[in-house]
Structure formats: structure tokens, C-alpha cells
N, C-alpha and C positions, 0 to 999 in steps of 0.2 A: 570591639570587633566581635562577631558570631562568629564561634567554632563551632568547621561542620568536620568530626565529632568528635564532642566529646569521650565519647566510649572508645575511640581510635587511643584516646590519650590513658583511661583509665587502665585497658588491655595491656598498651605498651609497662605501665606502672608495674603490673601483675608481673609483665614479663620480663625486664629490666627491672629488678626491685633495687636498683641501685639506685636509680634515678627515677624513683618515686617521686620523692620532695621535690627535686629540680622540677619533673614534669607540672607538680601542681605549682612550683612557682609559677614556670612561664603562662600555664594557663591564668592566673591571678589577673598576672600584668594585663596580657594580652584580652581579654574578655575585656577589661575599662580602657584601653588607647584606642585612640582614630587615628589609623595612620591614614596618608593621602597621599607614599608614596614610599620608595624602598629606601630615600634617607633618612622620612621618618622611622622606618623600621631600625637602619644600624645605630640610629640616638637613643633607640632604647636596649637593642643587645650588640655592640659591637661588636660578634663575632658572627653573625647573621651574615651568609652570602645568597649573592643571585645568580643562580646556572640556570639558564639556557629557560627564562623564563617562570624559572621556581625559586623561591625564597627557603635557604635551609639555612637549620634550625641544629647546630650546635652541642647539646647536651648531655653531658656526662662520657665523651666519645660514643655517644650514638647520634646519628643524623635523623633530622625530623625533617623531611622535604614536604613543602606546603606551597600552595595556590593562593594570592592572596587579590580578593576584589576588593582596591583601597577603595574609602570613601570619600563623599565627595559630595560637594553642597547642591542642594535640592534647587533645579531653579526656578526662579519667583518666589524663593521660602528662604527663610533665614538658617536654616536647618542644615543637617549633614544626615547622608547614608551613614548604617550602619555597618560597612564594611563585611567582609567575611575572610576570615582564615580556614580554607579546605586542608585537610591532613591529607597530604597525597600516599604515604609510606613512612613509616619509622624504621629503621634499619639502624644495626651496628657499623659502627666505623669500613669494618671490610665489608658489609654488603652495600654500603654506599659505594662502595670503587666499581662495584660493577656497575654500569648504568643499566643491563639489561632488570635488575633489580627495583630500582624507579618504578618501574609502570607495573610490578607485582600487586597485584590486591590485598589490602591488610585484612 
């Protein structure tokens, strides 16, 4: 998958220095799967939910809410899209409760 962005995730690192490692883990994973749909997603993090059209993101009790365009076979080709995971917002557990917080700008 292409993460769009990276620097969303390095930022959060900075600012969360707790969940540094955790963050560079999921980007590890996540940068080498194809997913092609939101069950391939909870096979790889089982604590991963989907609200109201975003797939969040778990980690260290901070929420990473993301947009995820799965991939999907190219047709007439034997191939797959490469997918992309958008970083919608990183927030702490309580700025996730708000929703007005979601659509803040990172």
C-alpha cells in the first residue's frame, strides 16, 4: 500500500514519542500488504475498526483515522493496484471521542 503521508506518521512519532516504534511498525507492515478489502485489513491488525467509512487505526491509545483505496486487479492484466492508505488525522484516544476532531487538519 502507498502511504499518503508519510511525514503525517513521522510528525505524529515526534509528537507521541511513545508510540514511535509502534508507528514505524505499522507503517513496515502496511507499505508491503495489498489489502482488497476491510477483512483483509482486521487479518492483519485485529483491533482495526471501520466508522462511518474510515478505517482506524488503534495505537498505543491514540487513534490513527485513515482512507483506505483497496487494490484491486488491473483488468486485462494479471496485476494488482497498488492500493493507498490516506492519513485522515492522528489524535489521542479523547480527541477521537469527538468527531468534530476527524476532519481537523493534521
Amino acid at each position: 500500500m502507498h502511504i499518503i503521508s508519510r511525514k503525517h506518521l513521522k510528525e505524529a512519532g515526534e509528537k507521541y514519542e511513545n508510540a514511535a516504534k509502534e508507528l514505524n511498525a505499522w507503517y513496515a507492515i502496511v507499505k508491503r500488504v495489498r489489502w482488497k478489502d476491510f477483512t483483509e485489513v482486521r487479518s492483519t491488525f485485529t483491533d482495526a475498526d471501520y466508522v462511518d467509512g474510515y478505517v482506524v487505526f488503534d495505537i498505543r491509545n491514540n487513534r490513527y483515522i485513515t482512507k483506505i483505496v483497496y487494490c484491486h486487479h488491473i483488468e486485462g492484466e494479471e496485476g494488482m493496484t497498488e492500493g493507498h492508505v490516506f492519513i485522515k488525522n492522528i489524535l489521542t484516544h479523547t480527541e477521537y471521542n469527538n468527531r468534530a476532531n476527524w476532519e481537523r487538519k493534521i
